[in-house]
C-alpha positions as CSV (number, residue, x, y, z in Angstrom):
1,X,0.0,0.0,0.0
2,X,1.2,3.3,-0.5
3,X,2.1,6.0,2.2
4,X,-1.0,7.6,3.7
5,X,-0.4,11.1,3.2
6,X,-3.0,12.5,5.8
7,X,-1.7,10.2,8.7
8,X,1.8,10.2,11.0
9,X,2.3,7.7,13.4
10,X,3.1,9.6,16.8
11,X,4.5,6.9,19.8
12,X,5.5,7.4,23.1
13,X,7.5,5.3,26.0
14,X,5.1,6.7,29.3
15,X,1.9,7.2,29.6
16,X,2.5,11.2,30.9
17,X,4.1,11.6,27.2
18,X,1.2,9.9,25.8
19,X,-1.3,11.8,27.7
20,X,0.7,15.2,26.7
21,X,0.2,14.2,22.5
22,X,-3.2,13.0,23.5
23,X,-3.8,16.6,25.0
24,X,-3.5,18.1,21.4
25,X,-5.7,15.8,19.2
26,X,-9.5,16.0,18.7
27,X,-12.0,13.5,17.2
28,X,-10.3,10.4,19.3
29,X,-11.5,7.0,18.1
30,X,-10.1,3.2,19.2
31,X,-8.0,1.6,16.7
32,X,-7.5,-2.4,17.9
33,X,-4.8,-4.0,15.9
34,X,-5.1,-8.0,15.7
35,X,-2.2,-8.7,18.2
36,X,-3.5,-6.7,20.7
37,X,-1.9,-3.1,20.1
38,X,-4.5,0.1,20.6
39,X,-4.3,2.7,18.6
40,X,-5.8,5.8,19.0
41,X,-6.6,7.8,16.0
42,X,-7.5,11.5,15.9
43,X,-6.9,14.8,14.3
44,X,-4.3,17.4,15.5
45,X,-6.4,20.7,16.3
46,X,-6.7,23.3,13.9
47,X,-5.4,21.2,11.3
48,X,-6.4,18.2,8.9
49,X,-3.6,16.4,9.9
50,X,-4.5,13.0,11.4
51,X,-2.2,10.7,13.7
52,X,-2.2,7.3,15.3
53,X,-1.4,7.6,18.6
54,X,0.5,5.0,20.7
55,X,2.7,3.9,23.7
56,X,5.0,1.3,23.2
57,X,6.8,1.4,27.1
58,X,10.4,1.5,27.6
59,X,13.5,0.4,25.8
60,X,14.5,0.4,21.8
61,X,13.1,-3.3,21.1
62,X,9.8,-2.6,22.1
63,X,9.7,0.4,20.5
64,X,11.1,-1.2,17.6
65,X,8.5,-3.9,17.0
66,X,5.5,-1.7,17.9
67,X,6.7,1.0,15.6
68,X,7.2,-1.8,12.7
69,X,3.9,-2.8,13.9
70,X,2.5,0.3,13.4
71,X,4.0,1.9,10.0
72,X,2.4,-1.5,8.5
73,X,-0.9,-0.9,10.1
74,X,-1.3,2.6,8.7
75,X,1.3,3.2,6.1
76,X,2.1,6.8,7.7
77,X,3.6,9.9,5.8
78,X,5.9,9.9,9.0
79,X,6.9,8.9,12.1
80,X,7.0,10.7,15.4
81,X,9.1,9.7,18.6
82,X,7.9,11.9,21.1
83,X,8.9,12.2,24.9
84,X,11.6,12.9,27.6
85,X,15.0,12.6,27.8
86,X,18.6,13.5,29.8
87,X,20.4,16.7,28.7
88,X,24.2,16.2,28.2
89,X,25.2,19.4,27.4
90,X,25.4,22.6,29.9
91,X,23.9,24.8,27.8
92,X,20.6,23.0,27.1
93,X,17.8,23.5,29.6
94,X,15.6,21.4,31.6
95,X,12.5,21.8,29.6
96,X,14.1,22.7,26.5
97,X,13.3,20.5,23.3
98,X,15.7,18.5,21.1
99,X,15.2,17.0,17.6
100,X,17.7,14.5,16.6
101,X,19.8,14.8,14.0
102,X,21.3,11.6,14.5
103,X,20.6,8.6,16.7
104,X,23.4,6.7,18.4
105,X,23.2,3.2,19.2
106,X,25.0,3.1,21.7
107,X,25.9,-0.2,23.5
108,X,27.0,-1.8,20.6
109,X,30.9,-2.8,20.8
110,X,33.4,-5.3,21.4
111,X,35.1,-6.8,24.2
112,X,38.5,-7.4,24.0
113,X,41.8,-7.9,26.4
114,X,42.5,-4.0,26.4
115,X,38.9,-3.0,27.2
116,X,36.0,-2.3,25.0
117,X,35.6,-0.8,21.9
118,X,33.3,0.6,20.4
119,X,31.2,-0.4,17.1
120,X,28.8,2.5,16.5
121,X,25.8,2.3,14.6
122,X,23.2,5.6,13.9
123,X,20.9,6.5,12.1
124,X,20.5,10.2,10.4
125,X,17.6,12.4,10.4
126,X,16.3,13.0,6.5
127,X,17.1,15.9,5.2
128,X,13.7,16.7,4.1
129,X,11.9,16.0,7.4
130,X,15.6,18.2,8.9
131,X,14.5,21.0,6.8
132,X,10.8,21.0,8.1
133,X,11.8,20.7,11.6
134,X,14.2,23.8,11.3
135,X,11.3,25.8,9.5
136,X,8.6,24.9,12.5
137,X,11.7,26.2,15.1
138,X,12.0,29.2,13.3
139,X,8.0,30.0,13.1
140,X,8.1,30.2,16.9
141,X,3.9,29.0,16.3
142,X,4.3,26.1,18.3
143,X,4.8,27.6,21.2
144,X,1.3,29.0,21.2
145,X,-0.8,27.6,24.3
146,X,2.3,27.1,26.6
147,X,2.2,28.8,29.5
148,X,3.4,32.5,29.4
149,X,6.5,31.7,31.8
150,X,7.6,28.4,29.5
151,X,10.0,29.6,27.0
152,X,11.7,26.3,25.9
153,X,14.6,26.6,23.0
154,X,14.9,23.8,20.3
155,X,18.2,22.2,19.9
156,X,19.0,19.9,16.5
157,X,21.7,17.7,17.7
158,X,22.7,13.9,17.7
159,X,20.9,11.4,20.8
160,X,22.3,8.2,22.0
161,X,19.9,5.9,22.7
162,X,20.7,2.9,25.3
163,X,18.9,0.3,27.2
164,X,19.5,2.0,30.9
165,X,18.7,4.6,32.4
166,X,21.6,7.2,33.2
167,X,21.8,8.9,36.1
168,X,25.2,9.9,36.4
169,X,28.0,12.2,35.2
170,X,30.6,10.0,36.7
171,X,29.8,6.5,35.5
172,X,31.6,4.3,33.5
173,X,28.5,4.8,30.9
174,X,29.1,8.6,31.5
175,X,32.6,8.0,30.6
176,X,31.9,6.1,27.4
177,X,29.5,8.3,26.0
178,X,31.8,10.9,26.4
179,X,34.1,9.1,25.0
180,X,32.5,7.4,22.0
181,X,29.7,9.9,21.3
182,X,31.2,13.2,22.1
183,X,28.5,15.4,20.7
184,X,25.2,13.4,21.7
185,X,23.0,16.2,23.3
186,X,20.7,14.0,25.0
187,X,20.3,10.4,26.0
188,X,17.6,8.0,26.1
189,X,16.2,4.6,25.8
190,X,13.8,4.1,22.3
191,X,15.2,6.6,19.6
192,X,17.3,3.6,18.1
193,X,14.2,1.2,17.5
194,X,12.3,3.6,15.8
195,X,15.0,4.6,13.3
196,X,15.8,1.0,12.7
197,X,12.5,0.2,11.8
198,X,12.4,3.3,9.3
199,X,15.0,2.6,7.9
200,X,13.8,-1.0,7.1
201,X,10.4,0.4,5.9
202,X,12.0,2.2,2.9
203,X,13.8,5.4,4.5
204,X,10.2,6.3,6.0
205,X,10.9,9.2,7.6
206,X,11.8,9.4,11.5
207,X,11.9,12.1,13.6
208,X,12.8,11.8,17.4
209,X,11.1,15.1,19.6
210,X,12.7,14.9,22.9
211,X,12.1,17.4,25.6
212,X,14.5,17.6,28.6
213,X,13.6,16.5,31.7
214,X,17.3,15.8,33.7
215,X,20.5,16.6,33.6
216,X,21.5,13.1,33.6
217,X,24.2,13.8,36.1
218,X,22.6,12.3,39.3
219,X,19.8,14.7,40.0
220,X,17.1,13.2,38.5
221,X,15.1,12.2,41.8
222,X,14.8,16.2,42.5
223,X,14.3,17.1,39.1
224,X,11.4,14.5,38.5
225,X,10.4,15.7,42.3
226,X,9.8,19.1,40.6
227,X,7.3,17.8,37.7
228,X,9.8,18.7,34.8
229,X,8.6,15.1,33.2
230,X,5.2,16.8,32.5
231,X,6.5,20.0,31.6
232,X,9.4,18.8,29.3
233,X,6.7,16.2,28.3
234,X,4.2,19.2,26.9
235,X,6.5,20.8,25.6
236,X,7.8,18.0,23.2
237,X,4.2,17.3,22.5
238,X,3.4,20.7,21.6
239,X,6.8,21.0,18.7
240,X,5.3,17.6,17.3
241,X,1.7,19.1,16.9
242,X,3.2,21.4,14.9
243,X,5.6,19.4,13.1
244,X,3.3,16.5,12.3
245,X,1.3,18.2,9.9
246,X,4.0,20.1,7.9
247,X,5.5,16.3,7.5
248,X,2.4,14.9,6.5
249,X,2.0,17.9,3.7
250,X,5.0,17.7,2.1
251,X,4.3,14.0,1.2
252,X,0.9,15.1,-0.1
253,X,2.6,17.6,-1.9
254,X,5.4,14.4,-3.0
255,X,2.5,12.3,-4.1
256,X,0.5,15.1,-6.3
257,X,4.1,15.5,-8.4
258,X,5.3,19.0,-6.5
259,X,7.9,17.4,-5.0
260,X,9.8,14.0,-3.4
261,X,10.3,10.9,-4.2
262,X,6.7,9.7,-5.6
263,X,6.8,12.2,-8.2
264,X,5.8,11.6,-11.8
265,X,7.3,14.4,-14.0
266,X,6.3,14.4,-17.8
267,X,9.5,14.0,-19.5
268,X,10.6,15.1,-23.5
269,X,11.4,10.9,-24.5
270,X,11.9,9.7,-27.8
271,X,12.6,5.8,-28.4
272,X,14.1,4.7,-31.8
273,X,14.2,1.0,-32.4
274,X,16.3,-0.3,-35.9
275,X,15.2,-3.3,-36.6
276,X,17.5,-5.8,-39.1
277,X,17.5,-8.6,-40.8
278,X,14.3,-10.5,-40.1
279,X,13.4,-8.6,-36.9
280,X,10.1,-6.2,-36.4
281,X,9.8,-3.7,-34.2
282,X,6.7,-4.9,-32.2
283,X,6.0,-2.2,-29.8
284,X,7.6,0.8,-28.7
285,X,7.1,3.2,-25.7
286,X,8.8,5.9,-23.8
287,X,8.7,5.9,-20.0
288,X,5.7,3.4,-18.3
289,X,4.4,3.6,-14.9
290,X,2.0,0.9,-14.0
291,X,0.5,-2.5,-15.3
292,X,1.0,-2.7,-19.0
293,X,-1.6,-4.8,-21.2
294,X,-0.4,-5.6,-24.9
295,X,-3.4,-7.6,-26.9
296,X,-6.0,-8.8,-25.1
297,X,-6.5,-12.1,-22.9
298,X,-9.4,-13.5,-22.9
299,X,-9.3,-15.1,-19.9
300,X,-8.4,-12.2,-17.9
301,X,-10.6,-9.3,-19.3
302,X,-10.1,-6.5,-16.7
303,X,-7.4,-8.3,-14.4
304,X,-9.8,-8.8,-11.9
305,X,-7.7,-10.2,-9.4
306,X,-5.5,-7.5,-9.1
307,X,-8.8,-5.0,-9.1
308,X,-10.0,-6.3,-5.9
309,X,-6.7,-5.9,-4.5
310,X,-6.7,-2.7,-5.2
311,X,-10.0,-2.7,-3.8
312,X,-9.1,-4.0,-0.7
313,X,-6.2,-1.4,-0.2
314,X,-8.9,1.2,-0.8
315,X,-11.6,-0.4,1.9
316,X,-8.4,-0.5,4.4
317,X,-7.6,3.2,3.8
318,X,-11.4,4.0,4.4
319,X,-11.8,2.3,7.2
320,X,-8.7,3.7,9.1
321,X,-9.7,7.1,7.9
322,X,-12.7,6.7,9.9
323,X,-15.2,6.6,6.5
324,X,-16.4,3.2,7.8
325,X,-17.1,1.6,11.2
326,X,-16.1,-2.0,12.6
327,X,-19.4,-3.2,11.2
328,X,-19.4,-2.1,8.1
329,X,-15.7,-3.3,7.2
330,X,-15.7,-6.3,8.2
331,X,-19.0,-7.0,6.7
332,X,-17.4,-5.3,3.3
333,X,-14.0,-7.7,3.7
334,X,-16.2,-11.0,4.0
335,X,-18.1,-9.7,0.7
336,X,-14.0,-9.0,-0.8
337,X,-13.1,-12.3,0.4
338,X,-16.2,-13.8,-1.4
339,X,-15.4,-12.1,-4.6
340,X,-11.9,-13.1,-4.6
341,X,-13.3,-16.6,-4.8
342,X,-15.5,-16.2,-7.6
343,X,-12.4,-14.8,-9.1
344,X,-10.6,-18.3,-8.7
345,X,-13.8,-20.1,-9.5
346,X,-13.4,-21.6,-12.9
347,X,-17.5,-22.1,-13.4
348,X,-20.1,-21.1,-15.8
349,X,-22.2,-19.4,-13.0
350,X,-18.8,-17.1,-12.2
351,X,-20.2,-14.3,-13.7
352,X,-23.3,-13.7,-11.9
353,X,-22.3,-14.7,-8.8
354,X,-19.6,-12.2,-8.6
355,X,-22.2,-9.2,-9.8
356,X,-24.2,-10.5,-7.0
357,X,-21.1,-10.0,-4.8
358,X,-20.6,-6.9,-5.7
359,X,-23.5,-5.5,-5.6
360,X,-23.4,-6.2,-2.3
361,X,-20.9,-4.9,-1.3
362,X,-21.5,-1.2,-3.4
363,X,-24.7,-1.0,-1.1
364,X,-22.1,-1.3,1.8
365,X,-19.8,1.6,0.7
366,X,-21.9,3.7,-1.4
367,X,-21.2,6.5,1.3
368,X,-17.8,6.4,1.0
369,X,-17.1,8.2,-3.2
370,X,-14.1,7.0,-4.1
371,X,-15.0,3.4,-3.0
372,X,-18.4,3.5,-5.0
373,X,-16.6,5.1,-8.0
374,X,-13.9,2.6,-8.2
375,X,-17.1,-0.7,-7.5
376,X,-18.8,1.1,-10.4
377,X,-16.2,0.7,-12.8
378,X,-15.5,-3.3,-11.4
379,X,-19.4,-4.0,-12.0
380,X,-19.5,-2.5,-15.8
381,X,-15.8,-4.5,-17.0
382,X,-18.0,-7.2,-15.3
383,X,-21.1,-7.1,-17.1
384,X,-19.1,-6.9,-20.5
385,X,-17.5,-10.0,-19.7
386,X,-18.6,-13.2,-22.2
C-alpha cells in the first residue's frame, strides 16, 4: 500500500508523554490491531492532519517492533518519537526541546583484552523532514498555548539511545559516552528502535522530539520531584503538533508531483528502435508507470484479481480514515473475500455470482465516493465479460 499522506504515526514510551500528545488531538477513536496493540486515531487541532497515537513502554526493542507494527498498520507519511529525555550538554535546559539529528546506538561494541571498543551504529535524520523541523523552530507558532512563563529553545543535535537509564555524570557509561559519542545532546532509551524500523520500511521518515527533563548527572530524583517530566513532556508534544502536519503535507505535496520521491514528472522521450535482418519492431514506448496490457487475454478481461486488491487497499484506507465503522468493514471484507473466490472459481455461473457479490458490497460503501466510483467501474468491466 502506499504512504498515507494524511496520517503520522506519533509513539511514546510513558503514559504522561502519551497523555501530553493525547492533550493536542480531537476527534479520538479506538483503533484495535489483531495482536493486541490500541491505537488511538485523531486529528491534531486546527489542522487536517491525522495521527495514530500509541505507547510502546520503555526500551529500543519494544519500540522497535510496535513501531514496525505500526507503520504496517497505517502506512504513515511519517513517524513521530515523542517524549523525555537527559540533557548532556550545559547549555541545554531542563524543559528545553531537542530533535535529533542523528541517533546513536549506543551499546554496541566489542570486548576485548584491552577494554571495550566501540562499534557505533546511527541513524541520520532525513534531510527533508531536517528542513521542516528547522522551518517549525524558526516559526516560533508552536509555542502558542504554553504557559506564558515556559520559554523552551529547540536544539537539533545527535541522541544516544541505550537500554539504561543514566543517572550519572561520573559513570563508567558517562565515561563512554563521552568518549565514543562526544557530541550526543541527550540520552535516552527508544530513539534507536524507531529509526531502525524506518529505515527498514523504505527510509520512511523518522523524527525523534525529545524534551529535557534531567540533567543526567545524578539529580534526577529532584528534578522528576519538581514535575519537569510533564512540563518537558508538553512541551515536546506541543513541537510535534506542529511538526506532524507540515511532514504529512509535504508527502501530499510528493505524491500530487510537486515534489519527493513519488513524483511523476512528464518528460521530453523519444525511443528509436532499428530493426534488421528478419526482426520487427513490435512495440515501442517511452517511460511506463503501471501495469501494462499488450493484446487482449481473454481469460483475464479486466485483471480482476488485481482490481480487488486494489479494492481491498482502498476499503483498508477507508476504514482507518474513519469513513467506515467496525461493522461495516468487516462486513465489506467478508463480501471482498467472497469475490476473490469467484475470481478463482473456474465455473459457468462465475459471472453472476460475482455481480451478486458486488452488488453487495456497493450498497455497503456507497457512502464512502471513491469506494463506490472505483465498485462502479468493477461491475461494468464485469457485465461486458462473455
Amino acid at each position: 500500500m502506499s504512504r498515507n499522506s494524511g496520517l503520522v504515526v506519533i509513539l511514546t514510551a510513558l503514559n504522561l508523554e502519551y497523555e501530553a500528545v493525547r492533550d493536542r488531538l480531537t476527534d479520538l477513536r479506538l483503533h484495535r490491531h489483531a495482536a493486541g496493540t490500541r491505537f488511538e486515531v485523531g486529528r491534531i487541532s486546527q489542522s487536517d492532519c491525522q495521527v495514530a497515537l500509541a505507547l510502546v513502554g520503555k526500551g529500543n526493542h519494544p519500540a522497535a517492533v510496535l513501531a514496525e507494527r505500526a507503520m504496517a498498520e497505517f502506512s504513515p507519511a511519517a513517524v513521530l518519537f515523542v517524549g523525555v529525555a537527559g540533557g548532556l550538554w550545559p547549555n541545554i535546559q531542563l524543559g528545553d526541546v531537542v530533535v535529533a539529528s542523528k541517533i546513536y546506538a549506543y551499546h554496541g561494541g566489542t570486548s576485548e583484552n584491552d577494554g571495550m571498543k566501540a562499534r557505533p551504529k546511527a541513524w541520520e535524520i532525513p534531510h527533508e523532514a531536517d528542513q521542516i523541523a528547522h522551518h517549525v523552530d524558526r516559526s516560533n507558532d508552536w509555542r502558542r498555548g504554553l504557559p506564558a512563563d515556559s520559554t523552551p529553545t529547540v536544539h537539533f543535535g545527535p541522541i544516544a539511545a541505550g537500554e539504561v537509564v543514566q543517572d550519572s555524570a561520573i559513570s563508567e557509561q558517562a565515561r563512554w559516552i563521552r568518549q565514543h559519542y562526544n557530541d550526543a545532546v541527550a540520552i535516552e532509551m527508544e530513539g534507536a528502535g524507531v529509526a531502525q524500523a524506518g529505515h527498514l520500511n523504505r527510509a520512511l521518515p523518522v523524527v525523534v522530539v525529545r524534551g529535557i527533563s534531567d540533567r543526567a548527572d545524578g539529580s534526577k530524583a529532584t528534578t522528576d520531584g519538581r514535575n519537569w517530566q510533564p512540563k518537558a513532556a508538553r512541551h515536546a508534544a506541543a513541537f510535534a503538533a506542529a511538526l506532524a502536519p507540515e511532514l504529512a503535507t509535504e508527502v501530499t505535496r510528493s505524491r500530487s508531483g510537486t515534489a519527493g520521491r513519488d513524483r511523476r514528472m512528464p518528460m521530453n522521450m523519444s525511443n528509436q528502435n532499428i530493426a534488421t535482418g528478419n526482426a520487427r519492431v513490435g512495440v515501442q514506448a517511452g517511460q511506463i508507470h503501471g501495469n501494462v496490457t499488450v493484446g487482449a487475454d481473454p481469460n483475464r478481461p479486466i485483471g480482476l484479481a488485481a482490481s480487488i486488491a486494489d479494492l481491498r487497499d482502498l476499503l483498508k484506507q477507508a476504514h482507518l480514515d474513519g469513513h467506515l465503522d467496525e461493522e461495516t468493514y468487516a462486513a465489506a471484507e467478508s463480501e471482498l473475500d467472497e469475490a476473490t473466490d469467484c475470481v478463482r472459481d473456474g465455473s459457468a455461473g462465475k459471472k453472476s455470482r460475482l455481480l451478486v457479490v458486488l452488488k453487495r458490497l456497493r450498497g455497503l460503501v456507497a457512502d464512502v465516493s471513491e469506494l463506490a466510483v472505483r465498485l462502479a467501474a468493477i461491475i461494468a468491466a464485469v457485465k461486458g465479460m462473455p
